[in-house]
VEXRO-316041 format. One line per field, with one value per residue (C-alpha): x, z, y; chain; residue in three letters; residue number from 1. Coordinates in steps of 0.001 Angstrom, whole numbers, plus 500000, padded with zeros to 6 digits. Layout:
N
c1 <- (X;...)
c3 <- (Z;...)
c2 <- (Y;...)
kedo <- (A;...)
marnu <- (ALA;...)
gupa <- (NUM;...)
end
This chain:
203
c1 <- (215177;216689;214345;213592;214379;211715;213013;212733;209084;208077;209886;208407;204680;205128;206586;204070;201280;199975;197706;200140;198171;200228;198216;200084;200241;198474;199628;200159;200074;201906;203192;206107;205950;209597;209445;209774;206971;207584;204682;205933;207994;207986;210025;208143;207379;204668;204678;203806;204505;203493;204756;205385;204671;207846;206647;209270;208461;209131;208529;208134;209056;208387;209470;205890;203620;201627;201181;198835;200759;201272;198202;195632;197302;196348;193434;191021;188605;187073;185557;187305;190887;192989;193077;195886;196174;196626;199296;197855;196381;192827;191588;189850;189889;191323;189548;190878;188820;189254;190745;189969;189146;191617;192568;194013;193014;190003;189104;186269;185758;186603;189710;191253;192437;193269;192482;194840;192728;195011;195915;199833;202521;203291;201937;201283;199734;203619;204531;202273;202005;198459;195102;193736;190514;190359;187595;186949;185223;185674;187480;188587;192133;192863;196088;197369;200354;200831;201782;200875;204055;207021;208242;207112;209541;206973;203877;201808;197588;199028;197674;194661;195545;195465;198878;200465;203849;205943;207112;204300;205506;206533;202865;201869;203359;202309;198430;199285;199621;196396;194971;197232;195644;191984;192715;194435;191493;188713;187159;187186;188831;189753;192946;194576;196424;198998;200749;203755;205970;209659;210449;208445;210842;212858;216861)
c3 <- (894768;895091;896296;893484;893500;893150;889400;888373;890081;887760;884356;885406;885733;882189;880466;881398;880353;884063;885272;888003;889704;890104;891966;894977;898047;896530;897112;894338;895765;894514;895032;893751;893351;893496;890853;893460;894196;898045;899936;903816;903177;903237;899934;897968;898578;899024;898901;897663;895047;895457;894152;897489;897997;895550;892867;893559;892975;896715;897181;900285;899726;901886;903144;902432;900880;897822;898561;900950;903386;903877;906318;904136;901121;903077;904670;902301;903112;899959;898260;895041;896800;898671;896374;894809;893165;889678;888683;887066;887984;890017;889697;893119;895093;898477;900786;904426;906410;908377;908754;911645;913476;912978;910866;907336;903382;902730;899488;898149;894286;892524;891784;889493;891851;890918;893280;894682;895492;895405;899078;898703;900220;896802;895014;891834;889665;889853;887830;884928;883650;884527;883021;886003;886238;887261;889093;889391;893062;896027;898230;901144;900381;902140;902420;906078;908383;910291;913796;915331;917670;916264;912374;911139;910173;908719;906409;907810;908758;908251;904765;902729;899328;901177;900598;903775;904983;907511;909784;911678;911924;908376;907464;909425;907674;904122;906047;906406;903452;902798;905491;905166;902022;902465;904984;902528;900052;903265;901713;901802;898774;897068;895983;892986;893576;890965;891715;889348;888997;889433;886048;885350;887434;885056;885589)
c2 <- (347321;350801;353693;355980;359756;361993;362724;359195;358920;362130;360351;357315;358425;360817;357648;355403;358685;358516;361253;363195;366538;369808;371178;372407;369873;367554;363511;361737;358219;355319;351852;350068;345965;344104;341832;338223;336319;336602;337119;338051;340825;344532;344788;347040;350776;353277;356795;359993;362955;366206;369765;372021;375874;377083;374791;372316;368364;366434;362467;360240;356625;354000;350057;349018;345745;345820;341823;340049;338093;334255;334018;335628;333467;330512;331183;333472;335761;335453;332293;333659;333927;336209;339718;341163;344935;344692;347231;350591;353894;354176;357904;359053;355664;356566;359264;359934;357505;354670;351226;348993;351566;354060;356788;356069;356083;354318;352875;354685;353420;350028;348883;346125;342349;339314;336534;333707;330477;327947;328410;328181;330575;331907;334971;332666;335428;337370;334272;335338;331540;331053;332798;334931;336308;339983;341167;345153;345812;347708;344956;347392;347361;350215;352304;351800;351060;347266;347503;351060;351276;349764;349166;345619;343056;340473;341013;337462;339349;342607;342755;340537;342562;346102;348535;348602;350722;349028;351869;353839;356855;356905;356143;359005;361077;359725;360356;363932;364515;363927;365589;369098;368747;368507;371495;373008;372995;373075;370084;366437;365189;361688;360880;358750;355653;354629;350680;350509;347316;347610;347389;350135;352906;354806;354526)
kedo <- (A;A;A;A;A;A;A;A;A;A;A;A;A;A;A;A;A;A;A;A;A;A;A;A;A;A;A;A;A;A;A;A;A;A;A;A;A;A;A;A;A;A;A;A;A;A;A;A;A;A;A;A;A;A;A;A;A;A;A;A;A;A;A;A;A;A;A;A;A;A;A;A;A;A;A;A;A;A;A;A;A;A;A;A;A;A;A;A;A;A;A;A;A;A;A;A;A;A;A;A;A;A;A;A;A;A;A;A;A;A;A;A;A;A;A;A;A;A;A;A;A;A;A;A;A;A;A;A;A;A;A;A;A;A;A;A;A;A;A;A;A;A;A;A;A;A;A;A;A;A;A;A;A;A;A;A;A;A;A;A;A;A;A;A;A;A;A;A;A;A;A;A;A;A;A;A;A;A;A;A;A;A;A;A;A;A;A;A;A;A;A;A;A;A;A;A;A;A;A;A;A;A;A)
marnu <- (UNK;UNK;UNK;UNK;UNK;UNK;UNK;UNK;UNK;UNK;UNK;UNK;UNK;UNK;UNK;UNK;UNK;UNK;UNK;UNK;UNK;UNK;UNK;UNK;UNK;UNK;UNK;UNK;UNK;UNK;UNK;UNK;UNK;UNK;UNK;UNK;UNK;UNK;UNK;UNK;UNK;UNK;UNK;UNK;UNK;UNK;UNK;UNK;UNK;UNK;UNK;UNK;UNK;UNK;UNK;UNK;UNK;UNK;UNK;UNK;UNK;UNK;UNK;UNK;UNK;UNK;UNK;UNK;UNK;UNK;UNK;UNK;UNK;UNK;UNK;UNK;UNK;UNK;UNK;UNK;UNK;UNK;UNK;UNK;UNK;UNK;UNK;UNK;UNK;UNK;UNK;UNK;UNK;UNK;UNK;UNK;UNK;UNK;UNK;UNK;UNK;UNK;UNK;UNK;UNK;UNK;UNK;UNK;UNK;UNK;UNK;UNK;UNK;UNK;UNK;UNK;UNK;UNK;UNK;UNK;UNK;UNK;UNK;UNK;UNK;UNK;UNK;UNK;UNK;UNK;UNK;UNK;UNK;UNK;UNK;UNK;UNK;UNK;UNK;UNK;UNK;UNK;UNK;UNK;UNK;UNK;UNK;UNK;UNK;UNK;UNK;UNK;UNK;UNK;UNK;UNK;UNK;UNK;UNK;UNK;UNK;UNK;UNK;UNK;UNK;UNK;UNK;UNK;UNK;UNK;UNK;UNK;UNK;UNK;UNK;UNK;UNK;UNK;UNK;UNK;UNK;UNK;UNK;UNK;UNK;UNK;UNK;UNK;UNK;UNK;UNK;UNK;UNK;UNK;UNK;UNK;UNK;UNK;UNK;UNK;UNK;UNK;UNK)
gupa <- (1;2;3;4;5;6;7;8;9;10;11;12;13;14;15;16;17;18;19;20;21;22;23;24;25;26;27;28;29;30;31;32;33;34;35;36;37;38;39;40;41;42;43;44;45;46;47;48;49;50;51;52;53;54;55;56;57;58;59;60;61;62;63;64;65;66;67;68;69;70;71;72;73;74;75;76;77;78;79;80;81;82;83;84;85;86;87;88;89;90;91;92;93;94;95;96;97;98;99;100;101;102;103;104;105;106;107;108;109;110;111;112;113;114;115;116;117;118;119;120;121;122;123;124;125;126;127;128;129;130;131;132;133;134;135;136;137;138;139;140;141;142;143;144;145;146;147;148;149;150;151;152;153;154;155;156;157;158;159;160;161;162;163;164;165;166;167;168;169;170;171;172;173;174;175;176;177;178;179;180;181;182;183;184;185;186;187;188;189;190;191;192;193;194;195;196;197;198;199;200;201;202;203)
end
């Protein structure tokens, strides 16, 4: 999967009729899903739009996972499966908060999973051959990096269904975003979270 200019992010979220702020400095959060059912890698991205001080659209796009790794696949936290993001827009789900500890966007508001049980190493519901249940709840799937010091190769405990960039520094700069602009506006604020598939992107 190619990365997507920032003009093709902008087509893609009129085209699909997706709510995308203007106002200045705001993040415009996203995901992108590679269509594979691979569940280890950091193959999809994560990133940002946001219209800068001239009124000119700028994107960040990130090596990220919109998957839960193997290890959560196979060993669920929840008696209803391991979660996975359904594809589609959440209005005001992610606030700057904290994950394990440390500074990243928390989930604030529900969002829409499905939920592997069958305990296998493959993300069955990407097959779309099997009646899945969707469940609408705040699961903690928060927006945050893997390893803190070095870019991560392998997904594995990294994520249980949360979005998750590879690189660290990268992600810190997809965070400041949101913090510039909650200084920016001298108020906390919550942020959207769009997860388009791949073959959503406009070419």
């Amino acid at each position: 999967m190619e990365k997507p200019t920032t003009a093709q992010l902008i087509a893609t979220f009129r085209t699909k009729k997706y709510l995308l702020i203007e106002t200045e400095y705001y993040p415009n959060l996203f995901g992108i899903r590679k269509e594979n059912n691979v569940p280890n890698e950091f193959d999809d991205f994560v990133g940002a739009v946001w219209k800068d001080k001239s009124g000119e659209w700028r994107s960040s796009c990130y090596a990220a996972t919109t998957d839960p790794g193997t290890h959560w696949l196979l060993h669920p936290m929840n008696v209803n499966g391991t979660a996975i993001l359904v594809p589609g827009q959440y209005i005001k789900v992610y606030k700057i908060g904290k994950h394990t500890g440390y500074t990243a966007y928390q989930q604030t508001r529900p969002m829409t999973y499905v939920r592997d049980i069958n305990k296998n190493s493959i993300l069955d519901w990407l097959y779309r051959t099997v009646g899945f249940k969707t469940y609408k709840e705040v699961a903690a799937t928060n927006l945050h990096h893997a390893n803190a010091k070095t870019a991560s190769k392998v997904v594995d405990k990294w994520s249980a269904g949360c979005q998750v960039v590879a690189n660290p520094t990268e992600y810190q700069s997809l965070l400041e975003l949101g913090m510039n602009f909650n200084l920016i506006t001298s108020s906390p604020n919550e942020f959207n979270y769009t997860l388009f598939e791949e073959k959503d992107i406009i070419k």
